[in-house]
Residue frames as qw, qx, qy, qz and C-alpha x, y, z in Angstrom:
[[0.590, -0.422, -0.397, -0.562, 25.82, 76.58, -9.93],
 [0.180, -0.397, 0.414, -0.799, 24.56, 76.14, -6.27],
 [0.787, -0.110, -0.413, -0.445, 22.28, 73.62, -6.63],
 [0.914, -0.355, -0.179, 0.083, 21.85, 71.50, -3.14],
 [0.576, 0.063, -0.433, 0.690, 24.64, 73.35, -1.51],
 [0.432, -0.831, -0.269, -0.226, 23.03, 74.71, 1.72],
 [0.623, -0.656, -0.109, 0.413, 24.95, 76.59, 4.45],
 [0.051, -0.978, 0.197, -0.056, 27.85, 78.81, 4.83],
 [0.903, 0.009, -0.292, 0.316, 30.99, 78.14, 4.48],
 [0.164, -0.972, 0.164, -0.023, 32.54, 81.78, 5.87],
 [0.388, 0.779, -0.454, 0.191, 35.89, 81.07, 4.47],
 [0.525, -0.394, 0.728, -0.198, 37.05, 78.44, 7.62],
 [0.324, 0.034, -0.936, -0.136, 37.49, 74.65, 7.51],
 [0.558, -0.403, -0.645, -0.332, 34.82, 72.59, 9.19],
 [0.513, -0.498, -0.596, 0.366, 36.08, 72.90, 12.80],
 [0.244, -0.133, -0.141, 0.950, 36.76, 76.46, 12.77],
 [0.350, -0.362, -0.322, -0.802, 33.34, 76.82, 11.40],
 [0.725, -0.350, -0.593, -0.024, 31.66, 74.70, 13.23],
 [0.512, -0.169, -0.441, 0.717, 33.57, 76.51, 16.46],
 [0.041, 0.147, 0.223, 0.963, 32.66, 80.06, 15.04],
 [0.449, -0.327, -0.601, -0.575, 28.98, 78.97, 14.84],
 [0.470, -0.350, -0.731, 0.349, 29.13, 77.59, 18.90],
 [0.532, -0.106, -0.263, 0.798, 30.27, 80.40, 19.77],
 [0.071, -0.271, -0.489, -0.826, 28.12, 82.68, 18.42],
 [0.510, -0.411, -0.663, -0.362, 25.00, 81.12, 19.22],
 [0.556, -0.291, -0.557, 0.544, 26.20, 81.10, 22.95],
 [0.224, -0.318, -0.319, 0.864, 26.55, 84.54, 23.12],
 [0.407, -0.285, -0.426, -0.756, 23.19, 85.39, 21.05],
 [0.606, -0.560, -0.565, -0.019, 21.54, 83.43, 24.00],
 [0.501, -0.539, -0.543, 0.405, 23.09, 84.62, 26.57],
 [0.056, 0.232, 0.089, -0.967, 23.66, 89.24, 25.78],
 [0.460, 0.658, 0.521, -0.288, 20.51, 88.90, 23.48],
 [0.360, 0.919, 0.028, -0.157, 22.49, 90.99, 21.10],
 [0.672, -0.191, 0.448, 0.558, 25.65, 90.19, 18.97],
 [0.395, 0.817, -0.095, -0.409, 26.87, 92.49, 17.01],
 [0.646, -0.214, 0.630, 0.373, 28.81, 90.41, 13.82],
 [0.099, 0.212, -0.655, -0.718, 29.23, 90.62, 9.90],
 [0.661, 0.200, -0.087, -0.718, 25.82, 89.90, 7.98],
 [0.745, 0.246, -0.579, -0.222, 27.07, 86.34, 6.65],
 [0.085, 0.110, -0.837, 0.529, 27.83, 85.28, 10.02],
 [0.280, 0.030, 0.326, -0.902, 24.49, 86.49, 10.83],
 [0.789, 0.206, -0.290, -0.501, 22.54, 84.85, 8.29],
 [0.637, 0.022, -0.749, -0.183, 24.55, 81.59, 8.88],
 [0.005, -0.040, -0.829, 0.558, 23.96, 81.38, 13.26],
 [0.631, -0.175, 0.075, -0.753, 20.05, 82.40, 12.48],
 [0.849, -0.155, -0.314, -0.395, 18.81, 78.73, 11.97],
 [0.394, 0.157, -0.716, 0.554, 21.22, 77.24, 14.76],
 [0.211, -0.271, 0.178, -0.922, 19.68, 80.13, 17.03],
 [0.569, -0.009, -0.438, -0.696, 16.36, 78.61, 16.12],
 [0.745, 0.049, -0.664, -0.022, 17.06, 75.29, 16.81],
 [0.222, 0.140, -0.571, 0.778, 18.59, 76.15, 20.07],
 [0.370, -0.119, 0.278, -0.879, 15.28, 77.89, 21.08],
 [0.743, -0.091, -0.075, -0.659, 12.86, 75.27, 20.07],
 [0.657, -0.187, -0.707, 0.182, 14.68, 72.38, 22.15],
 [0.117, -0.137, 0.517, -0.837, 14.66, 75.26, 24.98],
 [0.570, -0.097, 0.023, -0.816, 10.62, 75.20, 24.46],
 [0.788, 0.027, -0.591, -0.173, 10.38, 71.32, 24.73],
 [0.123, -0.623, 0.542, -0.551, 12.21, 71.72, 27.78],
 [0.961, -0.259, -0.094, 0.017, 12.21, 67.79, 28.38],
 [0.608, -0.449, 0.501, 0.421, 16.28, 65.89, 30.02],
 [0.749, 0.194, 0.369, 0.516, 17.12, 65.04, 26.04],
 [0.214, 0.870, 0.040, 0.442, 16.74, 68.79, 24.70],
 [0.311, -0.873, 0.372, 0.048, 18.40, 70.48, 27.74],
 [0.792, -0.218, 0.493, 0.287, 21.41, 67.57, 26.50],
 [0.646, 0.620, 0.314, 0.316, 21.00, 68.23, 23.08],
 [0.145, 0.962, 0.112, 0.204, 21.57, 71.96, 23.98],
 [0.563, -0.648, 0.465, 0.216, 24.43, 71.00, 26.73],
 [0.784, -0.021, 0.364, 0.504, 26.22, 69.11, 23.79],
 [0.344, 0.751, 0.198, 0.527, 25.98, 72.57, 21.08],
 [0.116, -0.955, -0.068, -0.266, 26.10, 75.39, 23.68],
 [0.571, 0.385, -0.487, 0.537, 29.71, 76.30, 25.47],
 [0.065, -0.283, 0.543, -0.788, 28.39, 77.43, 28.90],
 [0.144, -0.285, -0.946, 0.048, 26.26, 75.99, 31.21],
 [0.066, 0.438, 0.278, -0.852, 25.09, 79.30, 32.12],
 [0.226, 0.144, -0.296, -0.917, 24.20, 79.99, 28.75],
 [0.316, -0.191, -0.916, -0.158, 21.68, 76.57, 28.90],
 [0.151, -0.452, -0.722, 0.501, 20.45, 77.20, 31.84],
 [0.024, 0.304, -0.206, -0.930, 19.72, 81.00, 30.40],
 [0.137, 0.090, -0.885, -0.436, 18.06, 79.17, 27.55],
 [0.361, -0.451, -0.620, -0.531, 15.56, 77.49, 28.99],
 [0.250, -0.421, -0.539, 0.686, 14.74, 79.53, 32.03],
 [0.097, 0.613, 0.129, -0.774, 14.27, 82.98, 30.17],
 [0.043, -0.332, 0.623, 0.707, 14.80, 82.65, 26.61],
 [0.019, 0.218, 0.976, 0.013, 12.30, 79.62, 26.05],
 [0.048, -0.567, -0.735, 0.370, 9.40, 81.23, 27.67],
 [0.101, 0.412, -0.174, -0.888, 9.49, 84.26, 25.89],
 [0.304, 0.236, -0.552, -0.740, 8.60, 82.72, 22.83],
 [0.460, 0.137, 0.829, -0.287, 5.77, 79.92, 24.02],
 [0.692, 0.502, 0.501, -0.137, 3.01, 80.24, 21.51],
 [0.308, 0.756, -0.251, -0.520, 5.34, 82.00, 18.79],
 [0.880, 0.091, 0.440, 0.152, 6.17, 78.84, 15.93],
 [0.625, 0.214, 0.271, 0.700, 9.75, 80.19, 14.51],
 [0.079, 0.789, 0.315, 0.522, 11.11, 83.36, 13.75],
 [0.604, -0.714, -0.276, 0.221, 12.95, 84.22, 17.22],
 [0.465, -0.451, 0.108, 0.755, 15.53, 86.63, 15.81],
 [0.279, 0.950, 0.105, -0.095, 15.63, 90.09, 13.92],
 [0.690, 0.029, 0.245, 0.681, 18.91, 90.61, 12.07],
 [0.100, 0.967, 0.192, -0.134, 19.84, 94.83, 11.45],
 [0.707, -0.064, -0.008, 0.704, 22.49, 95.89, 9.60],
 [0.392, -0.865, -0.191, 0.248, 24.59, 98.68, 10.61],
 [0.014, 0.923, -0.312, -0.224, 27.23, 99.70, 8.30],
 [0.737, 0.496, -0.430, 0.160, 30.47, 98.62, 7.09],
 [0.796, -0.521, -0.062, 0.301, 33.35, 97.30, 8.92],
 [0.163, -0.931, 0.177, 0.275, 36.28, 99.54, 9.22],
 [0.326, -0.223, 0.770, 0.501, 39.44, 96.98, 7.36],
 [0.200, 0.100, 0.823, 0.522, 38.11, 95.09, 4.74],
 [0.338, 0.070, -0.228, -0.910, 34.92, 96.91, 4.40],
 [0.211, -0.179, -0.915, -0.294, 32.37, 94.09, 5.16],
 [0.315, -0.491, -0.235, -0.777, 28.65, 94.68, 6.38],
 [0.081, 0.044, -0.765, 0.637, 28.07, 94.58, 9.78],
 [0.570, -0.429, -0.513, -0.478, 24.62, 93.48, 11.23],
 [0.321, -0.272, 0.661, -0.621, 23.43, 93.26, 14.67],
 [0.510, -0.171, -0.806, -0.247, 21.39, 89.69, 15.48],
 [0.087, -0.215, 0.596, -0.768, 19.06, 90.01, 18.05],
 [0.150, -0.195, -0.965, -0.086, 16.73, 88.06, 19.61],
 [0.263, -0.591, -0.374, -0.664, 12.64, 89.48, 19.48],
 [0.692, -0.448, -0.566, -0.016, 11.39, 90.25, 22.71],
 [0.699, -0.223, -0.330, 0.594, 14.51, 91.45, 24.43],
 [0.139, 0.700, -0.038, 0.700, 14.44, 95.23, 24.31],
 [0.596, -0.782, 0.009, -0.183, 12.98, 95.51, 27.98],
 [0.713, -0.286, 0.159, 0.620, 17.02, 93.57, 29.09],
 [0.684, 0.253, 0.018, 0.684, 18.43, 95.10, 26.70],
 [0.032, -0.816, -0.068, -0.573, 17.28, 98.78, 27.67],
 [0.635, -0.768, 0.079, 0.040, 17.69, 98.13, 31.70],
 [0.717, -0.248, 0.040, 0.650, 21.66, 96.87, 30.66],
 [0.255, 0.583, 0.153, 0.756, 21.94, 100.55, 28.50],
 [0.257, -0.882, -0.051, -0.393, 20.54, 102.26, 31.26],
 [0.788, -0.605, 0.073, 0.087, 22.59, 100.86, 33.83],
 [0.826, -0.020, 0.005, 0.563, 25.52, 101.33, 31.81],
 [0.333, 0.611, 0.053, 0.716, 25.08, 104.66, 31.61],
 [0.570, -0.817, -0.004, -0.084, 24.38, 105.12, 35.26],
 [0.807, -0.366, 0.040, 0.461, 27.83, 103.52, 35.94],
 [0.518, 0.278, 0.126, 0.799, 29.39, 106.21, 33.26],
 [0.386, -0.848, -0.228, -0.282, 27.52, 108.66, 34.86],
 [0.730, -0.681, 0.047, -0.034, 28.87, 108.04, 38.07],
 [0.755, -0.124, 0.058, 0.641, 32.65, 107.64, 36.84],
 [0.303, 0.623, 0.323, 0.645, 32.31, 110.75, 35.18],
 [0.498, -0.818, -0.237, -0.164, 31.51, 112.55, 38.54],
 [0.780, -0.364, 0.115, 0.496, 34.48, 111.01, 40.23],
 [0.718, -0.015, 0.043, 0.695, 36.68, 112.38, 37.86],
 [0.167, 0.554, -0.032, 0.815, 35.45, 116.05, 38.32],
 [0.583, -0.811, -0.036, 0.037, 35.57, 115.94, 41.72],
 [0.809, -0.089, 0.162, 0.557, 39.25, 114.77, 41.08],
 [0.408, 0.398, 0.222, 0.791, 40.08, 117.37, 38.61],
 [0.372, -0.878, -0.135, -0.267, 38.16, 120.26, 40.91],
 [0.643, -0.724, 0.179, 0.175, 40.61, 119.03, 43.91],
 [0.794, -0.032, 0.105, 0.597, 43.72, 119.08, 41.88],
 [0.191, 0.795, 0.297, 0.494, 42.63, 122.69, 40.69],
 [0.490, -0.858, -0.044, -0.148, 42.56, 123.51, 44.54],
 [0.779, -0.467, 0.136, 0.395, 45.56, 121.96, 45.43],
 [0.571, 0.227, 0.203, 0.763, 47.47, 123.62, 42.49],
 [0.010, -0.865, -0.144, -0.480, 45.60, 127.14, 43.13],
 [0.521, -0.853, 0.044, -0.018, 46.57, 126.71, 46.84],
 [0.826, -0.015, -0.010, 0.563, 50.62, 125.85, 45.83],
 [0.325, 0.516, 0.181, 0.772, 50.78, 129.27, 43.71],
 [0.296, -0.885, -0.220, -0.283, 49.24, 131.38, 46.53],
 [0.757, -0.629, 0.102, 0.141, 52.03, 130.12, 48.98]]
């Protein structure tokens, strides 16, 4: 029985959770979008949470609280600059969880955690990454054109 045992333990001792979980959270603030296993997912949601609604208080002790949980300062600053404000009159409820399949070894379910709100980022970083593949993609058939030439013009001579 289960009874009055709350949390996750995801198979780690306390610091390696408890690392796992930092870590996480960090980078759910700062890409908007972590892709991780479902039980991960489920246990960083109410962290997440927490994280956002000392952003939205946005007095010195929260931005501390959040400096003493979060590994980057960037990701704090992130926090309650953009993250915060997003969600002003909303009261909980700042992340959508989607799973996406299986994982490839051991076969566990993969989920994507993402915080509401964000599509507009997330779509400009998709577009922009495909501008940059775009734009390598070019390069290398200009390359592969001029090596054509230079090998068409070897065989002529």
């Amino acid at each position: 029985m289960r009874h009055r045992n709350a949390g996750f333990k995801l198979g780690r001792n306390t610091s390696h959770r408890r690392a796992l979980l930092r870590n996480l959270v960090t980078s759910v603030i700062v890409e908007d979008r972590v892709e991780t296993t479902v039980a991960k997912a489920k246990a960083v949601r109410p962290h997440v949470e927490k994280m956002i609604t000392l952003g939205k208080k946005g007095d010195l002790h929260s931005r501390r609280q959040a400096l003493s949980f979060l590994q980057t300062d960037v990701a704090v600053t992130r926090l309650f600059d953009t993250v915060a404000p997003r969600y002003g009159d909303r009261q909980g409820g700042y992340l959508r969880i989607v799973r996406t399949g299986f994982q490839k070894g051991d076969g566990a379910e993969k989920a994507f955690i993402e915080l509401l709100g964000a599509e507009k980022q997330l779509d400009e970083k998709r577009q922009k990454r495909d501008a940059v593949k775009a734009k390598k993609r070019e390069e290398l058939e200009k390359q592969l054109e001029e090596s054509k030439k230079e090998e068409g013009g070897e065989e002529a001579a």
